[in-house]
N, C-alpha and C positions, 0 to 999 in steps of 0.2 A: 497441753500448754497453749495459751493464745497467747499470738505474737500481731500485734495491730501497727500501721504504717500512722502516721501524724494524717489527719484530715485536712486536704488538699483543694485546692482553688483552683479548677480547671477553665479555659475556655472554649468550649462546646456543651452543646445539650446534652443530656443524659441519652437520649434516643442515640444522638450519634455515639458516643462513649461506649454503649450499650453493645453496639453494633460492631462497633472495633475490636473492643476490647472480647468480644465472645470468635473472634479469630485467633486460633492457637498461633499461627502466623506473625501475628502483629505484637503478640509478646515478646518477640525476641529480643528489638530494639530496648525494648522497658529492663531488660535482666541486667545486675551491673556485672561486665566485663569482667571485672576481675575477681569474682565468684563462680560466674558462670561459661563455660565454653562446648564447642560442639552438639547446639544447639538444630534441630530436624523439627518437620511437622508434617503431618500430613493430615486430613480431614477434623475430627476433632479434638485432635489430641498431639500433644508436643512432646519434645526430649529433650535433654542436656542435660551437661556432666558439670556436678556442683564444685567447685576446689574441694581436695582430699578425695578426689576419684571416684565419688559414687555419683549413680545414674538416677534421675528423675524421669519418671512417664507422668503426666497430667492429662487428664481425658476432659472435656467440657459437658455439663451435663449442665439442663435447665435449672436454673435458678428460680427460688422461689418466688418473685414478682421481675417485672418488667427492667427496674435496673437496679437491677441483680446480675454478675457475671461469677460464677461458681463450677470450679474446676475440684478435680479430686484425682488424687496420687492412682497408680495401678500397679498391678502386679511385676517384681521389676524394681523398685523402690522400696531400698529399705526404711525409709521414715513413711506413715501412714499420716496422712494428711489430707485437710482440704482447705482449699485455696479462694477467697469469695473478695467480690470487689462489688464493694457496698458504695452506690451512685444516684445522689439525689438532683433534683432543681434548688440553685443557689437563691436562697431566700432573698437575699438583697439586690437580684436581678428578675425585677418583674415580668421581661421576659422570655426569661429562662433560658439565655445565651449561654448561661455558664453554670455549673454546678459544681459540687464539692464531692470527693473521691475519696475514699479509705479501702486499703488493703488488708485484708486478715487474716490470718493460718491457723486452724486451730489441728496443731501436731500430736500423735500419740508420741512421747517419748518418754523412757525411763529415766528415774535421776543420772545417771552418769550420761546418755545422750543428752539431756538437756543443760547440762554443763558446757558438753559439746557444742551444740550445735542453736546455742539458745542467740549469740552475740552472730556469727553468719548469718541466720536465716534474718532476725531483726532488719540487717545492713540488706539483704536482699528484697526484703520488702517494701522497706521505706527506700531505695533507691528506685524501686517500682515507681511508688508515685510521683517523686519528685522528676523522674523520666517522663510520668504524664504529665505532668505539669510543667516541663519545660518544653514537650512535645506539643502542646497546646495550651500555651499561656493566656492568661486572661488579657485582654485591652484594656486597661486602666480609661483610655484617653477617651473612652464613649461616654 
């Protein structure tokens, strides 16, 4: 099952977005509250406890180009998952101050987990980005 966030209008470069967002660290902020709790990281890989009690491990592993940020579930986790944040340069800024962001999950689940768990994870994705993009808004005023 893929689960995609809406395409986002960030304000910073891909480079830097790239760089942040490839810290399991720095996604904490981004997970919304009240989905997620009892959140840990350490080197490259993060935790936390999704609502309805079950445990997420994400590890970061290279992504396939430069901004590319691509995580994947571990053992530990009962949804089998990966997790990629797809980051380009924003076309209509020639110098590529800012660029556009989408989040994507593409989850192994059976039909009854995907009943489950298809409207949670959606709401934790897209609150992903809408977290980056209020964490770094674009300046209109340039």
């Amino acid at each position: 099952m893929i689960i995609e966030s809406p395409v986002i209008r960030v304000g910073r470069s891909p480079e830097f977005l790239c760089d942040h967002l490839n810290d399991p660290a720095n996604l904490e902020p981004l997970l919304p509250e009240e989905y997620v709790q009892a959140f840990t990281s350490e080197g490259d890989q993060c935790s936390f406890k999704v609502a309805g009690g079950f445990s997420v491990i994400i590890k970061r592993l290279e992504g396939p180009s430069s901004h590319h940020v691509h995580y994947v579930s571990q053992k530990g986790t009962p949804i089998r998952f990966k997790l990629d944040i797809e980051i380009e340069a924003d076309q209509a800024d020639s110098e590529s101050a800012t660029s556009t962001l989408q989040v994507r999950c593409d989850a192994e689940l059976n039909p009854f987990m995907k009943m489950m768990a298809e409207k949670p994870l959606q709401s934790i994705f897209s609150g992903m980005a809408e977290a980056v993009q209020k964490a770094f808004p674009v300046d209109e005023s340039v």
